[in-house]
C-alpha positions in Angstrom: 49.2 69.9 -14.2 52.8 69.2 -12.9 55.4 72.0 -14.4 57.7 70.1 -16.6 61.2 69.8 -15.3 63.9 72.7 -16.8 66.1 71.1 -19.0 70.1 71.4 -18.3 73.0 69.9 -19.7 76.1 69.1 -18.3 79.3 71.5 -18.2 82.0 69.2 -19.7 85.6 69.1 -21.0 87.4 66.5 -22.9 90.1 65.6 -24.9 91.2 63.0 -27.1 95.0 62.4 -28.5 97.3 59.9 -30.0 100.1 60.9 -27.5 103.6 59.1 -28.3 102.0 56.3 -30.1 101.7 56.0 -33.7 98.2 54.8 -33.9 95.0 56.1 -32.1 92.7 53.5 -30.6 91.5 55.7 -27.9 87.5 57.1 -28.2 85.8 59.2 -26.2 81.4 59.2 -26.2 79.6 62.3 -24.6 75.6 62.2 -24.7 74.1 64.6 -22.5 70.2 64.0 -21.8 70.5 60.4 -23.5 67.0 59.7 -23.1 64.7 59.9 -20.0 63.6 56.5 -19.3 60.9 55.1 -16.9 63.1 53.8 -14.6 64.7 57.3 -13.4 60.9 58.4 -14.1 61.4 59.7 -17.4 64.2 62.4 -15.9 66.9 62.7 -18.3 70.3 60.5 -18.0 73.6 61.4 -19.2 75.8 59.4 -20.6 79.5 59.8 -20.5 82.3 56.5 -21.7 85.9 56.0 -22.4 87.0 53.5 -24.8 90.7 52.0 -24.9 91.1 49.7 -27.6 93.9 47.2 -28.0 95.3 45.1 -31.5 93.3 48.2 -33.3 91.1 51.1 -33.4 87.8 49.2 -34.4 86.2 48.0 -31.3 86.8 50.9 -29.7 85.3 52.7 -32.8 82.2 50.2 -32.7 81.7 51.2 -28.6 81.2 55.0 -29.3 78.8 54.4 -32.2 77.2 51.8 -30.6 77.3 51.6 -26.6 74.6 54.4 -26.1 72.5 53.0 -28.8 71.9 50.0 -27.1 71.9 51.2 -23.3 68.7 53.5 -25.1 67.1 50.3 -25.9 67.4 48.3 -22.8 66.0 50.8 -20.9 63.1 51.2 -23.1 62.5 47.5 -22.2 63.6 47.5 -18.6 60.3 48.3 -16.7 58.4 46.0 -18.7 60.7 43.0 -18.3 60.8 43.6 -14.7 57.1 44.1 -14.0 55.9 41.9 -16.3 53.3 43.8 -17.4 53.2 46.3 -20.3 49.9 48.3 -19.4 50.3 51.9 -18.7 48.7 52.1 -15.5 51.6 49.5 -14.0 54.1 51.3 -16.1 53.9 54.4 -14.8 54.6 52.9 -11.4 58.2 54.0 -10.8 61.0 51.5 -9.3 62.3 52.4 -5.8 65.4 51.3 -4.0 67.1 47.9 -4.6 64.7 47.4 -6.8 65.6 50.3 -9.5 69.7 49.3 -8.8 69.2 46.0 -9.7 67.3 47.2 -12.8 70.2 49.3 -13.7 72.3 46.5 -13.3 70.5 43.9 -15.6 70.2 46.7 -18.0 73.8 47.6 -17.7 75.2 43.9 -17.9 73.0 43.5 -20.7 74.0 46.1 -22.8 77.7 45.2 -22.2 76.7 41.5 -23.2 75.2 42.8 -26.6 78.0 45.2 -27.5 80.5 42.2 -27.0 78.4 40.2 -29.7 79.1 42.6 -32.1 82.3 43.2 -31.3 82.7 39.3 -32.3 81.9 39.9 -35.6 84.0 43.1 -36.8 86.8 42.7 -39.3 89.5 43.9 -37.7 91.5 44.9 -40.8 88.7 47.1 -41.7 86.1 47.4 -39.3 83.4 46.2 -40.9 80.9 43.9 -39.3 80.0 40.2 -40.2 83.2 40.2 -42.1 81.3 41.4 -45.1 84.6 42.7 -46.4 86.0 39.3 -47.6 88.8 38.9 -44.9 88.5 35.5 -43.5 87.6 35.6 -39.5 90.9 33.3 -39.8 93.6 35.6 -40.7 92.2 38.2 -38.8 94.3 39.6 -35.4 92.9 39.4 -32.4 91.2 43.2 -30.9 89.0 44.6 -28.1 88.3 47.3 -26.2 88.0 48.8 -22.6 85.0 50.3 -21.2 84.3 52.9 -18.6 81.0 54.4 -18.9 79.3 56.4 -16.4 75.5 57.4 -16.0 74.3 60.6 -14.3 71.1 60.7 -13.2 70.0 64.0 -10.6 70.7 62.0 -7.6 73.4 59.0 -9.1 76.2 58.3 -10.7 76.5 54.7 -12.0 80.0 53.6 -12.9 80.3 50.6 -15.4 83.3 49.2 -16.3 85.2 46.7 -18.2 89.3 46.8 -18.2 91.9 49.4 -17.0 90.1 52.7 -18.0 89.2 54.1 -14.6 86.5 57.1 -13.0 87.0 58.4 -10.1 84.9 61.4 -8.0 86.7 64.6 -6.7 84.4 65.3 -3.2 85.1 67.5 -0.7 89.3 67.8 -1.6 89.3 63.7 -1.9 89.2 61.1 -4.8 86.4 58.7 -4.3 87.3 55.2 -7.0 84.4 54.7 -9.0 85.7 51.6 -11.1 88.3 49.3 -10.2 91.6 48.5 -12.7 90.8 44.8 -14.0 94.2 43.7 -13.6 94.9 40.1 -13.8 97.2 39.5 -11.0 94.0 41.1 -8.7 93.0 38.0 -6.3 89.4 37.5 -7.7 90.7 38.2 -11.6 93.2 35.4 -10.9 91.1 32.7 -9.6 88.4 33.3 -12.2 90.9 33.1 -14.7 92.0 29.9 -13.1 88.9 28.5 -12.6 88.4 28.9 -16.0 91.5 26.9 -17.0 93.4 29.9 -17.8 96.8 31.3 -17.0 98.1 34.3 -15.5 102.0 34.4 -17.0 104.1 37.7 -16.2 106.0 38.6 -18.8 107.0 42.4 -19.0 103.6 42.6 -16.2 100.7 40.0 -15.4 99.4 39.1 -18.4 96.6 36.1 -19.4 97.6 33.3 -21.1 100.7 35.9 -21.2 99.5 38.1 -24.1 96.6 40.1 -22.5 97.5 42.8 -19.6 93.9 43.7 -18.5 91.3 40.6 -17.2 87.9 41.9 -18.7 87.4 43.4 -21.7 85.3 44.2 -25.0 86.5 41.8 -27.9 89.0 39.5 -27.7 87.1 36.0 -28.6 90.8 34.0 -29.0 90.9 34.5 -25.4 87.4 33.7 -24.1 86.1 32.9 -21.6 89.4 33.9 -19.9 88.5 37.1 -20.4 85.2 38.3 -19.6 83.0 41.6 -21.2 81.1 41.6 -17.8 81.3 44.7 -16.1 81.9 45.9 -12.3 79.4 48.4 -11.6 79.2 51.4 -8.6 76.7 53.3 -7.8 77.4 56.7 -5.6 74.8 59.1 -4.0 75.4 62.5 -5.7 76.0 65.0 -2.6 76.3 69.2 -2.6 80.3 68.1 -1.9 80.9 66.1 -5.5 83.1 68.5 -7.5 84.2 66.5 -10.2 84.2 63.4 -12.0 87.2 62.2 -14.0 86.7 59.5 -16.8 90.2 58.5 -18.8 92.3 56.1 -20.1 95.4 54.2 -19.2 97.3 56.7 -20.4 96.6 59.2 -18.0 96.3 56.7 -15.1 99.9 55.2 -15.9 101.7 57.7 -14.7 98.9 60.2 -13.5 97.1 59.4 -9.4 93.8 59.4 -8.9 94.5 62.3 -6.2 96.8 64.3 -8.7 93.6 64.2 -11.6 91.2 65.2 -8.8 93.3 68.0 -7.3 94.1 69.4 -10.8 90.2 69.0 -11.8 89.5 71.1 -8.6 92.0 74.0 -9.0 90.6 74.3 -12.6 87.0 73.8 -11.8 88.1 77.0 -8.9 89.2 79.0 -10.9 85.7 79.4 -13.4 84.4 82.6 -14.8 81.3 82.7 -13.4 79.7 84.7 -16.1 81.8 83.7 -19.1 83.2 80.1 -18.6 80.6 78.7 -21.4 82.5 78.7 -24.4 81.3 80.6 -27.5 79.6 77.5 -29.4 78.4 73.5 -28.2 81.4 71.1 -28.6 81.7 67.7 -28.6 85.4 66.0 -29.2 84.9 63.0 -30.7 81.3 62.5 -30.9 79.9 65.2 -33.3 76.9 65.9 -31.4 76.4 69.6 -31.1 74.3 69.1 -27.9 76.7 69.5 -24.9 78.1 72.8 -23.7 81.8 72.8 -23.1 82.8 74.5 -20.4 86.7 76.5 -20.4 87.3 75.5 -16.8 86.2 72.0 -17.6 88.5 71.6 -21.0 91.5 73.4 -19.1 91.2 70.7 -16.7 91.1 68.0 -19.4 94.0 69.7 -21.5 96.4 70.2 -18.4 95.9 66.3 -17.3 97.1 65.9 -20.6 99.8 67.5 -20.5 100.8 66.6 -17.2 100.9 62.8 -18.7 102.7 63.6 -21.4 105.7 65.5 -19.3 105.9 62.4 -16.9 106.6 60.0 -20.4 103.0 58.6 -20.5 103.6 56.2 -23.7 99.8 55.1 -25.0 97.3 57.4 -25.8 95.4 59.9 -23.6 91.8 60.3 -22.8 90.5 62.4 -21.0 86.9 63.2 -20.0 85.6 65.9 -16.7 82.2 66.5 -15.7 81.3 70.2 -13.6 79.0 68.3 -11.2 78.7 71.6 -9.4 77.0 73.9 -12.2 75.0 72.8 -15.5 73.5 74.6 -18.6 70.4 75.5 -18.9 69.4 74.3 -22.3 66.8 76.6 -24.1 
């Protein structure tokens, strides 16, 4: 009998503030060893997102509750759907190559399609869903989301996104992009928008129909199908050189480079106590799962990017999420 594979969880730091706004819209989601589904034959994922909303908090809110939830249950399904068989001798056959990325990608796409259903029916007065509250859908303002969420399996990391939250990969002293800012003024963004009948206005920045400053997003039905909840996906070989990987928001990227994050996520990551960097107790900002180890390096990172955004005026709020891809905990 095969040994079973020793469990470890990911060294992580994050952070999660208001900043100079009034009102927090920002979430963060961190869910190490998500599940371990057939298609990465049943190794454990993790599961790592940044959520921006915009017009209020609740979709945004919905996304961290929700997002992992449903990427849990299209994988459970994926191997069937794309075999078309459900016995367990096929099952157990594992997907290789193209075959397993365009699994991840219909599972991916899927889950993004789902989450902007629901996102169709939340109150956003008071978050509720189906409008069970009593506010008309009518009077309601319009709200949505961005999502960046990024999947670690032992040999990829797969980068979904949906808006301007960004990730990008320290490796070897260079930031790799692992998303791409949906901006609407970007030359494919525009002529989707356009072939969709839509506008691309610039007031105060590019901006469709001249209200929205981002081309995809989670939410916003008044401006459908200009906007589009379809996510861009990567997918990047993990190598012995990937140091880092930084997830935030707008807030950080405004006024922070991709180089800058990466180079400060390095000289923290450096700098780790080899034999005391864990901190004293599991620690999850903004998720209240117990199950992920924090690491001091990692949150220094997280807390100086912060900072660093702040002293250069950054003016929304400011997530931040970073990944040790160079050491893990062993979990007991």
């Amino acid at each position: 009998m095969e040994s079973e594979a020793v469990a470890t969880r990911p060294l992580v730091g994050s952070i999660s503030i208001p900043g100079r706004k009034r009102v927090m819209e920002d979430t963060i989601s961190i869910r190490p060893n998500l599940c371990s589904p057939e298609i990465n034959r049943r190794r454990p994922v993790d599961f790592f997102a940044v959520y921006d909303g915009h017009g209020g908090r609740h979709v945004a809110s919905m996304c961290r509750e929700r997002m992992h939830v449903v990427l849990d249950e299209e994988l459970i399904r994926v191997v069937v759907d794309m075999g078309g068989s459900s016995s367990p001798c096929e099952r157990q056959q594992p997907l290789e190559g193209q075959r397993t990325e365009e699994a991840w990608k219909r599972v991916l796409k899927s889950c993004f399609l789902r989450i902007d259903e629901m996102a169709s029916c939340i109150c956003s007065e008071c978050g509720s869903v189906g409008y069970q509250c009593g506010f008309p859908p009518s009077t309601l303002k319009p709200t949505g989301s961005t999502a960046v969420v990024a999947v670690l399996t032992d040999e990829t990391i797969i980068v979904a996104n949906c808006g301007d939250s960004r990730a990008v990969l320290s490796r070897s002293g260079s930031a790799i992009p692992l998303s791409y800012d949906h901006k609407p003024d970007k030359q494919e963004e525009r002529a989707r928008i356009e072939a969709c009948g839509g506008r691309v206005v610039f007031a105060d920045g590019a901006r469709v129909e001249g209200i929205l400053s981002m081309s995809r997003a989670i939410g916003d039905n008044y401006l459908k199908p200009y906007i589009t909840s379809e996510p861009e996906m990567t997918f990047t070989k993990r190598e012995a050189e990937d140091e880092c990987l930084i997830l935030a928001s707008d807030g950080l990227w405004d006024v922070i480079s991709s180089e800058i994050a990466c180079a400060v996520g390095r000289e923290c990551l450096r700098e780790r106590d080899p034999a005391g960097d864990l901190s004293s107790r599991p620690l999850v900002e903004g998720d209240g799962r117990g199950d992920m180890f924090s690491s001091r390096s990692a949150c220094s990172a997280a807390a100086l990017l912060t900072r660093l955004a702040l002293g250069r005026n950054s003016r929304d709020n400011i997530s931040v999420i970073v990944v040790d891809l160079k050491r893990n905990h062993t979990a007991v």
